[in-house]
KOLMAR-787655 format. One record per residue (C-alpha): residue in one letter; x, y, z. Coordinates in pm, 1 decimal. Last residue first. Example, Ala and Ser with C-alpha at 12.3 -4.5 7.8 and 13.67 -1.06 7.14 Angstrom:
BEGIN
["S"; [1367.0; -106.0; 714.0]] ["A"; [1230.0; -450.0; 780.0]] 
// end
This chain:
BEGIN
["X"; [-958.8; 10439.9; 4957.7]] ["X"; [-1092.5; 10120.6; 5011.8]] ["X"; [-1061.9; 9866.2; 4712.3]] ["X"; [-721.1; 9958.0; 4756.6]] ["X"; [-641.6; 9909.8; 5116.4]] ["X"; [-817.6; 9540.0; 5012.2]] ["X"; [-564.5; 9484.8; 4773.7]] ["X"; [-316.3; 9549.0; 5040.4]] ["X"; [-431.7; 9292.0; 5290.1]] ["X"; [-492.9; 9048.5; 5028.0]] ["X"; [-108.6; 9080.5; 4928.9]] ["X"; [-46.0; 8964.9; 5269.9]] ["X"; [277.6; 9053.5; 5438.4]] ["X"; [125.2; 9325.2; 5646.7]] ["X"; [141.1; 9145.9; 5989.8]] ["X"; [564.7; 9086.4; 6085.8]] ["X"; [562.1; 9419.3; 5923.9]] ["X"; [352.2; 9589.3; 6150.0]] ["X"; [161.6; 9856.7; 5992.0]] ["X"; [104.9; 10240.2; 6121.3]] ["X"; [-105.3; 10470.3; 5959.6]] ["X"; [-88.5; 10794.2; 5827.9]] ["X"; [-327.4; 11028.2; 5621.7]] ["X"; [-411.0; 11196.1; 5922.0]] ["X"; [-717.3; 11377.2; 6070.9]] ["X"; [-726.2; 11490.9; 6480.5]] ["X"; [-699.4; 11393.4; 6771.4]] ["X"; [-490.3; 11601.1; 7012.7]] ["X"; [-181.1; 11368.1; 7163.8]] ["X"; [-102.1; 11198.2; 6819.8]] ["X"; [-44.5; 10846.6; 6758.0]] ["X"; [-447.3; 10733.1; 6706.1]] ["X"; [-496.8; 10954.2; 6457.8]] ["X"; [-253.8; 10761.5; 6200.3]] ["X"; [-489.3; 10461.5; 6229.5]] ["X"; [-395.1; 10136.6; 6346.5]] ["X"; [-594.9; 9878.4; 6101.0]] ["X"; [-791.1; 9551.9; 6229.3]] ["X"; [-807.2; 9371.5; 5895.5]] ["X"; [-1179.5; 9148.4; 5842.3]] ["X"; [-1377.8; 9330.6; 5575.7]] ["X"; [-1552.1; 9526.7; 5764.9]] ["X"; [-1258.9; 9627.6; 5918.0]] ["X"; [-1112.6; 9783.6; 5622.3]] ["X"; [-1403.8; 9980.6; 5547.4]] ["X"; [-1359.6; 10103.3; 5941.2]] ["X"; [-967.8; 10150.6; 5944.2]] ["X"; [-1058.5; 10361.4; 5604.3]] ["X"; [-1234.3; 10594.3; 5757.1]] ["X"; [-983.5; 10718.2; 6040.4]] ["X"; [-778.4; 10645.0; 5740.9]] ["X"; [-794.7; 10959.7; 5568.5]] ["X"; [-661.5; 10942.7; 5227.0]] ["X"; [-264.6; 10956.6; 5056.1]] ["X"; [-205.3; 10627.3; 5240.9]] ["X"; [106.5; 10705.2; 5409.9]] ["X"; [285.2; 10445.9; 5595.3]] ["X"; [492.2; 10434.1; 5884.7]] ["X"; [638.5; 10104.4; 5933.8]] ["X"; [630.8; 9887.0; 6238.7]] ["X"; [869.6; 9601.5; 6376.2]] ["X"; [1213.6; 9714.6; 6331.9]] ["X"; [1285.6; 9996.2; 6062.1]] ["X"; [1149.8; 10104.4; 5775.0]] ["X"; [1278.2; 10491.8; 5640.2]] ["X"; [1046.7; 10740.9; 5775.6]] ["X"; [723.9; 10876.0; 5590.4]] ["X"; [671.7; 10539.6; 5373.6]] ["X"; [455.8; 10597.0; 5094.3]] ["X"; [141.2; 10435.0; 4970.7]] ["X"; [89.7; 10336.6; 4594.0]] ["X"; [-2.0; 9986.0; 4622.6]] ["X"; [351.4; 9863.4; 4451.3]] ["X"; [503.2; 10075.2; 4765.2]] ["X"; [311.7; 9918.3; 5025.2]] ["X"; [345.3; 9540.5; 4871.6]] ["X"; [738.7; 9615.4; 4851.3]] ["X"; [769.8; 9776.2; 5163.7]] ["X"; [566.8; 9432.5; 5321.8]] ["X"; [764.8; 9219.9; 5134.8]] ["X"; [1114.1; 9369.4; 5291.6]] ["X"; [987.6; 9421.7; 5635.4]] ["X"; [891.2; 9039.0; 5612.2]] ["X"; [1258.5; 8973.3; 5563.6]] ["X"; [1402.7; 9158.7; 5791.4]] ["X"; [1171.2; 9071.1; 6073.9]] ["X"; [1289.5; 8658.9; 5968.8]] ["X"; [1632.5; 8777.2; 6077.3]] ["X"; [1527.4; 8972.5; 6374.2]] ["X"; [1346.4; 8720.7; 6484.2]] ["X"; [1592.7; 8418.7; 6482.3]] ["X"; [1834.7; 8661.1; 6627.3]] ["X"; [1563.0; 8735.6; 6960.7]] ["X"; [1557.4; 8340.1; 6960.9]] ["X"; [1900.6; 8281.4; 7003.9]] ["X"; [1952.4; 8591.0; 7271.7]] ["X"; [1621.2; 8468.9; 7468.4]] ["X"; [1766.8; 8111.6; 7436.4]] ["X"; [2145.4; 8259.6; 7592.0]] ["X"; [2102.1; 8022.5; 7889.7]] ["X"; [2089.6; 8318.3; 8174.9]] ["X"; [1841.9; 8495.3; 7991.7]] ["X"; [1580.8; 8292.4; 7909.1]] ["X"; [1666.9; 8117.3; 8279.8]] ["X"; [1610.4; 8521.3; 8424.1]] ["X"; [1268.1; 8498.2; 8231.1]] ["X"; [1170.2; 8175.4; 8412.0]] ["X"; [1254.2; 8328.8; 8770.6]] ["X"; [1048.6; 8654.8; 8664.2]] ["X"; [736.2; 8401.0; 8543.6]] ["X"; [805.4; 8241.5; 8888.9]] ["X"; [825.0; 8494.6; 9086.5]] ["X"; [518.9; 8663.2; 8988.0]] ["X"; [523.1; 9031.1; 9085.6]] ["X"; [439.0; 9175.4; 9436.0]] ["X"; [194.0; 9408.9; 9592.0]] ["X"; [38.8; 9474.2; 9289.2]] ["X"; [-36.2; 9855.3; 9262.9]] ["X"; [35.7; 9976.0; 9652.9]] ["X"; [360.0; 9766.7; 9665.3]] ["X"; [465.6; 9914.8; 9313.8]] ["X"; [425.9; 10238.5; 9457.5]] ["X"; [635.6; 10179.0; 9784.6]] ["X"; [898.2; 9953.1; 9507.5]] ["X"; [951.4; 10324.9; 9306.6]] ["X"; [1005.2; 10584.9; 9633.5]] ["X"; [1249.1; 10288.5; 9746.6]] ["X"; [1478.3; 10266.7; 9380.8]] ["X"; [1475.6; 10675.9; 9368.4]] ["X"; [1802.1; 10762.4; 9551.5]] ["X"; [1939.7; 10469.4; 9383.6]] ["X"; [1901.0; 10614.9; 9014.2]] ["X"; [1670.2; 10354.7; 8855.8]] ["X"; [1640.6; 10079.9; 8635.0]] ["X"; [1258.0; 9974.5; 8560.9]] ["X"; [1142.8; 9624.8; 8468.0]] ["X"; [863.6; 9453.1; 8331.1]] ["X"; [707.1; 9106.7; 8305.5]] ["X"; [392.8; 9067.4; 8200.9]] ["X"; [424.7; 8729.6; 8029.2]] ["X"; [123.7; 8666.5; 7772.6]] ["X"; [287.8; 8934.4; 7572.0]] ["X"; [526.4; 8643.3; 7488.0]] ["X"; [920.6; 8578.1; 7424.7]] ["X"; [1038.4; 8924.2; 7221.2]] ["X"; [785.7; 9205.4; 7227.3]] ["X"; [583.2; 9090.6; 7573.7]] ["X"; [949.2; 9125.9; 7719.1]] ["X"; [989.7; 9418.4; 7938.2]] ["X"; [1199.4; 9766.5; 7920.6]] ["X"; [1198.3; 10098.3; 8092.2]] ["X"; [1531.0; 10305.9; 8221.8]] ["X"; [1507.9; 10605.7; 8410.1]] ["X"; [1729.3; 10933.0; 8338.4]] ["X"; [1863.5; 11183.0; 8560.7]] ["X"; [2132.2; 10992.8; 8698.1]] ["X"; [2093.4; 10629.6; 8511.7]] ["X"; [2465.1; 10679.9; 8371.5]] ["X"; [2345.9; 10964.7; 8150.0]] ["X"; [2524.4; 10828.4; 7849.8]] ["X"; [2390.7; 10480.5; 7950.6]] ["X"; [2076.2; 10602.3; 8036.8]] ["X"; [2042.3; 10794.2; 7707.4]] ["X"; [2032.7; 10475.1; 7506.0]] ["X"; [2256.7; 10519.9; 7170.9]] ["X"; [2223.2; 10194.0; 6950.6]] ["X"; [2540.0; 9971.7; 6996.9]] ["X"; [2246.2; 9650.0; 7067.4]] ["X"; [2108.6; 9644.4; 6761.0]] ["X"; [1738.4; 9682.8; 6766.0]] ["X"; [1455.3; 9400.6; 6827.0]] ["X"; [1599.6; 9280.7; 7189.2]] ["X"; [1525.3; 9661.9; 7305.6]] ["X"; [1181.0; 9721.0; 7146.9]] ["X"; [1065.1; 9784.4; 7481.9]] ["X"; [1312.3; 10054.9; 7528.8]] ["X"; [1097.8; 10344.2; 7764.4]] ["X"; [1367.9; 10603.0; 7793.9]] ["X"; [1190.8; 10791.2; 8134.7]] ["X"; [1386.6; 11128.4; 8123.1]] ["X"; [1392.9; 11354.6; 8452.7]] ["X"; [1298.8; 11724.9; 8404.1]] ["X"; [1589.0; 11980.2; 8589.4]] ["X"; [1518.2; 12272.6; 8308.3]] ["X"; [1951.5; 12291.1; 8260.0]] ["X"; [2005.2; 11937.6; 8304.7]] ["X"; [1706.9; 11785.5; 8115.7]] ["X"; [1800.2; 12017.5; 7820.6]] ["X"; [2193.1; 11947.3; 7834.7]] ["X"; [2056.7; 11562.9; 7815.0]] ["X"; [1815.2; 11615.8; 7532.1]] ["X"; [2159.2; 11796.5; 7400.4]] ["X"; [2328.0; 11459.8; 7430.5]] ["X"; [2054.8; 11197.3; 7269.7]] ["X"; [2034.7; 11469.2; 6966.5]] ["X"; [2423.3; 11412.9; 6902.3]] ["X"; [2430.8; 11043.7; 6930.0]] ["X"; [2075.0; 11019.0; 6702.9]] ["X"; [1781.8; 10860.2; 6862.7]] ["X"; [1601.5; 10584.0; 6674.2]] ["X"; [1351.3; 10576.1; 6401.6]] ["X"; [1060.4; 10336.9; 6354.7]] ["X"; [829.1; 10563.2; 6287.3]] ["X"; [492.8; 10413.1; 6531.3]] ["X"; [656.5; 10358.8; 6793.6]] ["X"; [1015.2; 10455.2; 6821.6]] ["X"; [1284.6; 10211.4; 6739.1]] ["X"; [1531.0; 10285.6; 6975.9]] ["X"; [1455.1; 10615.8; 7163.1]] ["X"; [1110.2; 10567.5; 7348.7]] ["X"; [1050.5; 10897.0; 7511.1]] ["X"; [898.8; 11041.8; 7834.5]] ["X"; [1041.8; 11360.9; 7922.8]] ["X"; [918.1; 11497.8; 8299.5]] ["X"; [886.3; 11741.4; 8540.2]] ["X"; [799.8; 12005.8; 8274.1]] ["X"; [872.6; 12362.8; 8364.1]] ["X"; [624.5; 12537.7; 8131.5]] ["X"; [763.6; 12774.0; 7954.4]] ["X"; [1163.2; 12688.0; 7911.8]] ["X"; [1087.8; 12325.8; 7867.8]] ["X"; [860.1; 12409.6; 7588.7]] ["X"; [1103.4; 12637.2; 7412.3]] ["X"; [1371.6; 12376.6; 7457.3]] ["X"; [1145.3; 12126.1; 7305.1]] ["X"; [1055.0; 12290.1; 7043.1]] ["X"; [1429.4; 12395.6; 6960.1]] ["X"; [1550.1; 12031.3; 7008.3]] ["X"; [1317.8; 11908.5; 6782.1]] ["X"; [1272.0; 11516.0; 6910.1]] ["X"; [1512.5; 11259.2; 6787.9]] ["X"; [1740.7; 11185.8; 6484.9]] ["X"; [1477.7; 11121.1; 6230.2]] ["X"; [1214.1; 11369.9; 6357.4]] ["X"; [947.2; 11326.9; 6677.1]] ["X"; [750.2; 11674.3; 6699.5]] ["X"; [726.7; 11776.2; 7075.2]] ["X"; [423.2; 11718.1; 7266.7]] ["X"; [386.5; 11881.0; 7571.9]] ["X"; [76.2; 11680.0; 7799.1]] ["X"; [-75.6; 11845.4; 8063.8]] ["X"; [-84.7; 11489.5; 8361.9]] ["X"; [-380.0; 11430.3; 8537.7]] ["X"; [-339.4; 11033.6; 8580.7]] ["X"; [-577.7; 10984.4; 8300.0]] ["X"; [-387.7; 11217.2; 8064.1]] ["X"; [-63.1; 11002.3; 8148.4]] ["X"; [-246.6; 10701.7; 8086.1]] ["X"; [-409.1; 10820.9; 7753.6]] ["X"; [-103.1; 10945.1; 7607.2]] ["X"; [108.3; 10662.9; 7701.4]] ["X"; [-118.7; 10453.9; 7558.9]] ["X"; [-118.4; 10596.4; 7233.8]] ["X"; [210.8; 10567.6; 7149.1]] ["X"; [393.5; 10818.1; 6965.0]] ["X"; [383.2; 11118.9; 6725.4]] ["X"; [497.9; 11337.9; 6876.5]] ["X"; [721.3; 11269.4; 7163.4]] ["X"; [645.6; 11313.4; 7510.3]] ["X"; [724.9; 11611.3; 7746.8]] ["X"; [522.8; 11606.5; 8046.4]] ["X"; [336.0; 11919.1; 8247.4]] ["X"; [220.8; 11830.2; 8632.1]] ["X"; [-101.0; 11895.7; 8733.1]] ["X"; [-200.4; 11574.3; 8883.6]] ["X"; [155.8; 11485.3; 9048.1]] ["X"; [475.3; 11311.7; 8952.9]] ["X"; [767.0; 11139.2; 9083.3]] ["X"; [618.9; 10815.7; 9247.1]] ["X"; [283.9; 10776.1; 9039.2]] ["X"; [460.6; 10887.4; 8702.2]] ["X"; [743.9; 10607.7; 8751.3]] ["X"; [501.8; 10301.8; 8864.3]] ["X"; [284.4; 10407.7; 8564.1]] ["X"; [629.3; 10319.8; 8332.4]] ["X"; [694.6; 10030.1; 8507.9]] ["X"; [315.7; 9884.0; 8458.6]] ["X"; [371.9; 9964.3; 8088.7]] ["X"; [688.9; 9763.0; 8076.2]] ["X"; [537.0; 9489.6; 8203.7]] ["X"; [384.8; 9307.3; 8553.0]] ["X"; [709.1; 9491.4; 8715.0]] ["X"; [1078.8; 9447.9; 8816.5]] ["X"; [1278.1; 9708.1; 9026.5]] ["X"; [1615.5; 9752.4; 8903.4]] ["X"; [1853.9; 9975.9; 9112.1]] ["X"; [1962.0; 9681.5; 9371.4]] ["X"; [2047.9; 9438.1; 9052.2]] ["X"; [2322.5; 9679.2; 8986.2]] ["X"; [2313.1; 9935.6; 8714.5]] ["X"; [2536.9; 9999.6; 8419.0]] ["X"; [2366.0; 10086.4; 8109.9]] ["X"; [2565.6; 10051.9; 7758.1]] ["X"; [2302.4; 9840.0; 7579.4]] ["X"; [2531.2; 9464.0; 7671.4]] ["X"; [2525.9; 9642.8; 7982.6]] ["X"; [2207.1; 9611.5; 8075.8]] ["X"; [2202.2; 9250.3; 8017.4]] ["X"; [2425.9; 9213.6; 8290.9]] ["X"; [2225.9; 9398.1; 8522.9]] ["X"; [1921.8; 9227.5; 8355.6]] ["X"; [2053.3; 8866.7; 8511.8]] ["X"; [2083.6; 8994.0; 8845.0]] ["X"; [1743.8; 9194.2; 8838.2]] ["X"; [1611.2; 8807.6; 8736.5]] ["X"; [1796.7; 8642.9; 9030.8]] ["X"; [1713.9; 8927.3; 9269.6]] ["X"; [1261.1; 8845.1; 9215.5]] ["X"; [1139.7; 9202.3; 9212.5]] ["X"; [1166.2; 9402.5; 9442.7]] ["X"; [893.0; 9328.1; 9694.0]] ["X"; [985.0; 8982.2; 9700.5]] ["X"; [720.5; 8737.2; 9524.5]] ["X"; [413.5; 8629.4; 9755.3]] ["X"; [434.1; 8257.2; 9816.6]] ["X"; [351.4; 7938.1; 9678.6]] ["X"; [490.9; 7930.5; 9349.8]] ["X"; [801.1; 8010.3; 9489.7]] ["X"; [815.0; 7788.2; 9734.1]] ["X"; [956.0; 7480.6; 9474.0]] ["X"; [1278.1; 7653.0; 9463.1]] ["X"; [1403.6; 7544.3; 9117.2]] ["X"; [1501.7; 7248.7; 9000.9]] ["X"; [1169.4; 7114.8; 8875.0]] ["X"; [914.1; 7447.8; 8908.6]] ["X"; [1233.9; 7683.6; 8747.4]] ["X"; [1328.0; 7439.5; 8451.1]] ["X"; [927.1; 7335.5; 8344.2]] ["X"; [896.1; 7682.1; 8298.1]] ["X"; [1175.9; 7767.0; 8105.9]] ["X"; [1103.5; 7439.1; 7884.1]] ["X"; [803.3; 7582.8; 7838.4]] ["X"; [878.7; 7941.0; 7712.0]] ["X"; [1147.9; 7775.0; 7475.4]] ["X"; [880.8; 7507.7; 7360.3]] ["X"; [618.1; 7816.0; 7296.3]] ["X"; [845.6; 8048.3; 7074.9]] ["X"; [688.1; 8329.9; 6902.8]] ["X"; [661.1; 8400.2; 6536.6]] ["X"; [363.3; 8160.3; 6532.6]] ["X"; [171.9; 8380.3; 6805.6]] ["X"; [215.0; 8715.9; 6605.9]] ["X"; [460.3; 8995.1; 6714.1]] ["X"; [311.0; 9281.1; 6904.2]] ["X"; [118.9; 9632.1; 6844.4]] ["X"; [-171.7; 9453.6; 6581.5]] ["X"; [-245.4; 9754.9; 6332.0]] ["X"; [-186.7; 9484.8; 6039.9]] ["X"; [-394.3; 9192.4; 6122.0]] ["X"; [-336.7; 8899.1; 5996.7]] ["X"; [-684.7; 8704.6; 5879.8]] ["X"; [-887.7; 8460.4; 6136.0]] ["X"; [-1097.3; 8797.4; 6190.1]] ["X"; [-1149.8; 9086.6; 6487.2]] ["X"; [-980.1; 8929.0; 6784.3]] ["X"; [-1150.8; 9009.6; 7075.0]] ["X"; [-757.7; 9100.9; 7235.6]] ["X"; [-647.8; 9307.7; 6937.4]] ["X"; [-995.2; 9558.9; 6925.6]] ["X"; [-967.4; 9604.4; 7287.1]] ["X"; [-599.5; 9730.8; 7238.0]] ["X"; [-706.1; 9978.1; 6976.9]] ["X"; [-1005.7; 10084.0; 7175.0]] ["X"; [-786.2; 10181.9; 7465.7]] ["X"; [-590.2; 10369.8; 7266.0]] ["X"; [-874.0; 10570.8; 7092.1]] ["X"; [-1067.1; 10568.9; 6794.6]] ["X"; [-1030.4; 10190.9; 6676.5]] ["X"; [-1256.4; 10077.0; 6388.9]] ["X"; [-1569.4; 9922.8; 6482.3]] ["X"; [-1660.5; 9530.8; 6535.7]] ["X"; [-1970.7; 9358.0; 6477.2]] ["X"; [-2040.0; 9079.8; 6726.9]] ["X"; [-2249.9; 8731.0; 6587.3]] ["X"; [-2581.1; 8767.7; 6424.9]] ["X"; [-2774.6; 8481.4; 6361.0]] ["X"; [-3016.5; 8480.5; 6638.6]] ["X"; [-2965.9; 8793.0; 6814.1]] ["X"; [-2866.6; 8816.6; 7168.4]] ["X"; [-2878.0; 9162.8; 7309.8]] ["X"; [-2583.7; 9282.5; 7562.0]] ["X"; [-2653.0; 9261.7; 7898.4]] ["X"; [-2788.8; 9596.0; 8089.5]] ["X"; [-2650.3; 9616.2; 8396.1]] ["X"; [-2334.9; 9840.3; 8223.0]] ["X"; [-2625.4; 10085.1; 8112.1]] ["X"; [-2702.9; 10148.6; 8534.6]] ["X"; [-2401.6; 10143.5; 8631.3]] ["X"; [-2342.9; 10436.5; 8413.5]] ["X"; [-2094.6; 10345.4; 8100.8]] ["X"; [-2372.3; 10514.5; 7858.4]] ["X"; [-2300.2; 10845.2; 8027.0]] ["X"; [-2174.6; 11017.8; 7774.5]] ["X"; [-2437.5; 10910.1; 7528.5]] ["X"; [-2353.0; 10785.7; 7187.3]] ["X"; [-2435.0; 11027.8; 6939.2]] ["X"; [-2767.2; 11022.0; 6700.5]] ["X"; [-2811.3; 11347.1; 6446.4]] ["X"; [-2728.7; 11720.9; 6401.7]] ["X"; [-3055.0; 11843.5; 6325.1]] ["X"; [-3154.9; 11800.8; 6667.6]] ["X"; [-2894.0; 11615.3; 6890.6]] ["X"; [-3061.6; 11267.3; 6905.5]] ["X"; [-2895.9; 11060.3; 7234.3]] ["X"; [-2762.6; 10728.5; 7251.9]] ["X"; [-2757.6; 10424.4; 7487.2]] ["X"; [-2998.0; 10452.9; 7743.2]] ["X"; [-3186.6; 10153.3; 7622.8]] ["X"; [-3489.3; 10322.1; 7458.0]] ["X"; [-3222.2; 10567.2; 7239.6]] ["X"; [-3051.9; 10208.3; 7126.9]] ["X"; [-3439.4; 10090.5; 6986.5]] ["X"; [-3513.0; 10440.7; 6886.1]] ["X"; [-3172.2; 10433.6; 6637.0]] ["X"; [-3321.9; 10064.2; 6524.7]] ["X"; [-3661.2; 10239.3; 6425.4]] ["X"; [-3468.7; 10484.2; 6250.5]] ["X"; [-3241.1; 10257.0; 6061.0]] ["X"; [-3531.6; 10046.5; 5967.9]] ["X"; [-3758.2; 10338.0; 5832.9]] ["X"; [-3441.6; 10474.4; 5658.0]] ["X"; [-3452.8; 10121.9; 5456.3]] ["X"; [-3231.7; 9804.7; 5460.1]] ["X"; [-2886.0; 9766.0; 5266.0]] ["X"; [-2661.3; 9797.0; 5557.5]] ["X"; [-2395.3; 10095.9; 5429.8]] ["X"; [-2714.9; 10253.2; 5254.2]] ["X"; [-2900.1; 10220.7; 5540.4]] ["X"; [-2682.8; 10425.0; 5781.9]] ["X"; [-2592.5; 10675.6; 5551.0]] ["X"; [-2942.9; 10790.9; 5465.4]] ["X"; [-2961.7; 10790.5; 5880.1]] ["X"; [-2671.9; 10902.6; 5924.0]] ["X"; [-2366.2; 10709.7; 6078.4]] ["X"; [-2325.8; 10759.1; 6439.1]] ["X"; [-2157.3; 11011.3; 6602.6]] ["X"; [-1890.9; 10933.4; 6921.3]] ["X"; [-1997.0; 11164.0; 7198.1]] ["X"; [-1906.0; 10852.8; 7420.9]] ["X"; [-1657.0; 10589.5; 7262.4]] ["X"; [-1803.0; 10310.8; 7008.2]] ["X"; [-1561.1; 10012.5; 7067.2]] ["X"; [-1672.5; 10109.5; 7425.3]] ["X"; [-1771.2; 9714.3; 7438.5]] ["X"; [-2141.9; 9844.4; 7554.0]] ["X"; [-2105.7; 10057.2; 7266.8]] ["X"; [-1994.5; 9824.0; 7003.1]] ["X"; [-2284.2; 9575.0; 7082.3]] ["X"; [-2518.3; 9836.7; 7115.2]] ["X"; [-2456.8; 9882.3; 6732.7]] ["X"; [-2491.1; 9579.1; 6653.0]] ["X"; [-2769.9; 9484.9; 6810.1]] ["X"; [-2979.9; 9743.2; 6683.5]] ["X"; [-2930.2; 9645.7; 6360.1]] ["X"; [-3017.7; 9256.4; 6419.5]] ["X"; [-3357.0; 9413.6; 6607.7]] ["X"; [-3430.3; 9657.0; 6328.5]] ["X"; [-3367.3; 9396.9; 6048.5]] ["X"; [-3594.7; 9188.1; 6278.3]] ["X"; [-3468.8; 8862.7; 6417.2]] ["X"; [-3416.5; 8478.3; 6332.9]] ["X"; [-3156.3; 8543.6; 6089.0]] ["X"; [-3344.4; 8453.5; 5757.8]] ["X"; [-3371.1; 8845.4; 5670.3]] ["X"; [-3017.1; 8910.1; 5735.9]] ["X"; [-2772.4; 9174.2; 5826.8]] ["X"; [-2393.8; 9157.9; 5710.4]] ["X"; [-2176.8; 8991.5; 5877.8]] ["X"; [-1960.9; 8850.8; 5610.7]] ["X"; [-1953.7; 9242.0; 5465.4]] ["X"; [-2044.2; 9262.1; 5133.9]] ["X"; [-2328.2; 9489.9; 5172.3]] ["X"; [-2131.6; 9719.0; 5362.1]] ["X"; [-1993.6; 9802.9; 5727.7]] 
// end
């Protein structure tokens, strides 16, 4: 934060500069927007960034060190405290300030990423966000779905537990869907799911155990790293090129450590962009054969990509692989609504787990999804999309490039891979303080550590302001 950000502190707010500084700061950790062993500014730092004195930064620092909420590291300086999410710190509400309304901090994890796009940081777009915006979404087509399955629909539904499965006229419609991507599965190998990220923890629960090594690409998403570190999983990451993963790393890998397990998103990989390459989708299959891993293909960005793509489940015939999709990246993320297609000898190990998670899935939402489908308005409105992607890829490579930042991959579907030429660990933080919630190259790598990258979404990054701020950053 700086002097000119909107937020900044005030001597006409009602409070103390120590009390509005204090505030803030226990703000973000209470929010873990401010993870534990996270350092915070310096003191000379601190008050230059704020305009007040070292006496003021200090007496705020004792203020968060009274609360539990720090700890001073002599002659290395404050850190949040590891155990500042006791029960005993998450009793203590959050201080209200007169006149100072929540500061944010730049994301440093996944989950602070995602916290960071639900508050909301600023009215502007925001370039790190992971989904389309509302206005590119389609609220009369979700309605009119909804309105479709409550009137002529079976009214029980909405009164009952869904079946454990997954409601069969939605897995009906997404076997045929399926095959418009090359995979053939019946309705009885497709279990459905509160989103494609519930699917893809219903997989690791039923085949794999704390312990267990799993291939993912590098870079990817976030998330994935964090839940599969959270379940106990060693993660193997192998470096994501053009065409696919390196076949020689991976092969080494898969030859060390036995993984159980490659998880992968194939058509337009988060954060490049790129998608798997005909030849590299069938030696990932020769690996997975000859080291006995299954593949999860997580395609999320399915409706965004062109359909004739290569999907290793349908070269694989849903065999060896498992096949991940949902629709919070075409009709609403407000919609969890997942799937996973199976081998049949798995489809009962996957619906036990997903009976332990959620019991059941919404039957509605799933019978309102299946009308999307069934009526062709998912197919019209996934075209509309694509089209107006296109052309907001277009400014936002133009904007990127006239700034001076450089696209690592070639733009493709929803998010571009930019480098900035500086660290932007730091610059996510000057550019939230002035109101853009930035996803950091960092955050796409399974060990943390410095990158010039960062990933945009081009539906997001259309705003020259956007880009002149990047530049009044770095």
């Amino acid at each position: 934060m700086n002097a000119r950000d909107t937020q900044a502190l005030t001597r006409a707010a009602g409070a103390t500069l120590t009390e509005q500084l204090a505030a803030q700061y226990g703000e973000r950790i209470r929010h873990r927007l401010l993870a534990p062993g996270a350092r915070l500014p310096s003191v000379r730092e601190c008050a230059r960034r704020h305009g007040v004195s070292p006496h003021t930064v200090v007496a705020a620092y004792d203020h968060l060190l009274a609360q539990g909420l720090v700890e001073a590291r002599r002659q290395r300086g404050f850190f949040v405290r590891e155990a500042a999410r006791s029960p005993v710190a998450a009793e203590i509400p959050a201080q209200k300030v007169p006149g100072v309304t929540g500061h944010r901090v730049a994301p440093v994890d996944a989950t602070a990423l995602i916290r960071g796009m639900f508050h909301g940081v600023s009215d502007l777009p925001a370039p790190g966000l992971g989904t389309l915006p509302p206005d590119w979404l389609d609220l009369p087509l979700l309605a009119s779905a909804l309105r479709r399955v409550l009137a002529h629909g079976d009214a029980a539904l909405a009164l009952q537990y869904g079946q454990p499965a997954g409601d069969m006229r939605l897995r009906e419609a997404l076997a045929v869907k399926l095959a418009d991507f090359g995979v053939r599965a019946r309705a009885a190998q497709i279990v459905t799911s509160t989103g494609a990220t519930h699917a893809l923890d219903i997989v690791s629960r039923a085949l794999l155990t704390p312990g267990d090594a799993v291939l993912v690409d590098e870079p990817g998403w976030a998330v994935e790293y964090a839940r599969l570190t959270q379940l106990g999983m060693r993660l193997l990451p192998v470096p994501r090129g053009a065409d696919g993963p390196d076949l020689d790393v991976m092969a080494t890998l898969a030859r060390e450590h036995r993984p159980r397990m490659y998880v992968t998103v194939s058509v337009l990989h988060n954060p490049t962009g790129n998608s798997l390459g005909l030849g590299h989708a069938h030696q990932v299959l020769k690996l997975a054969e000859a080291h006995d891993f299954r593949i999860v293909e997580d395609d999320t960005y399915a409706h965004l990509a062109p359909a004739h793509l290569p999907r290793l489940a349908a070269l694989d015939g849903l065999q060896r692989t498992l096949y991940v999709s949902g629709f919070s990246k075409i009709l609403t993320p407000s919609w969890r609504v997942g799937y996973v297609a199976a081998p049949p000898e798995l489809v009962e190990r996957l619906i036990d787990v997903k009976l332990l998670s959620t019991l059941t899935t919404p039957a509605v939402l799933e019978q309102a999804v299946a009308h999307c489908l069934e009526q062709g308005s998912l197919r019209r409105h996934a075209e509309r999309v694509t089209t107006r992607l296109d052309g907001a890829r277009h400014r936002s490579v133009q904007l990127a490039q006239a700034h001076g930042c450089r696209f690592v991959t070639p733009p493709q579907g929803l998010f571009g891979w930019v480098d900035t030429g500086v660290d932007t660990e730091p610059l996510a933080q000057a550019l939230l303080d002035r109101g853009w919630l930035l996803a950091p190259g960092h955050l796409f790598h399974a060990t943390r550590r410095p990158s010039t990258l960062m990933r945009i979404n081009f539906a997001t990054s259309q705003d020259a302001r956007f880009w002149r701020a990047l530049d009044e950053a770095r």
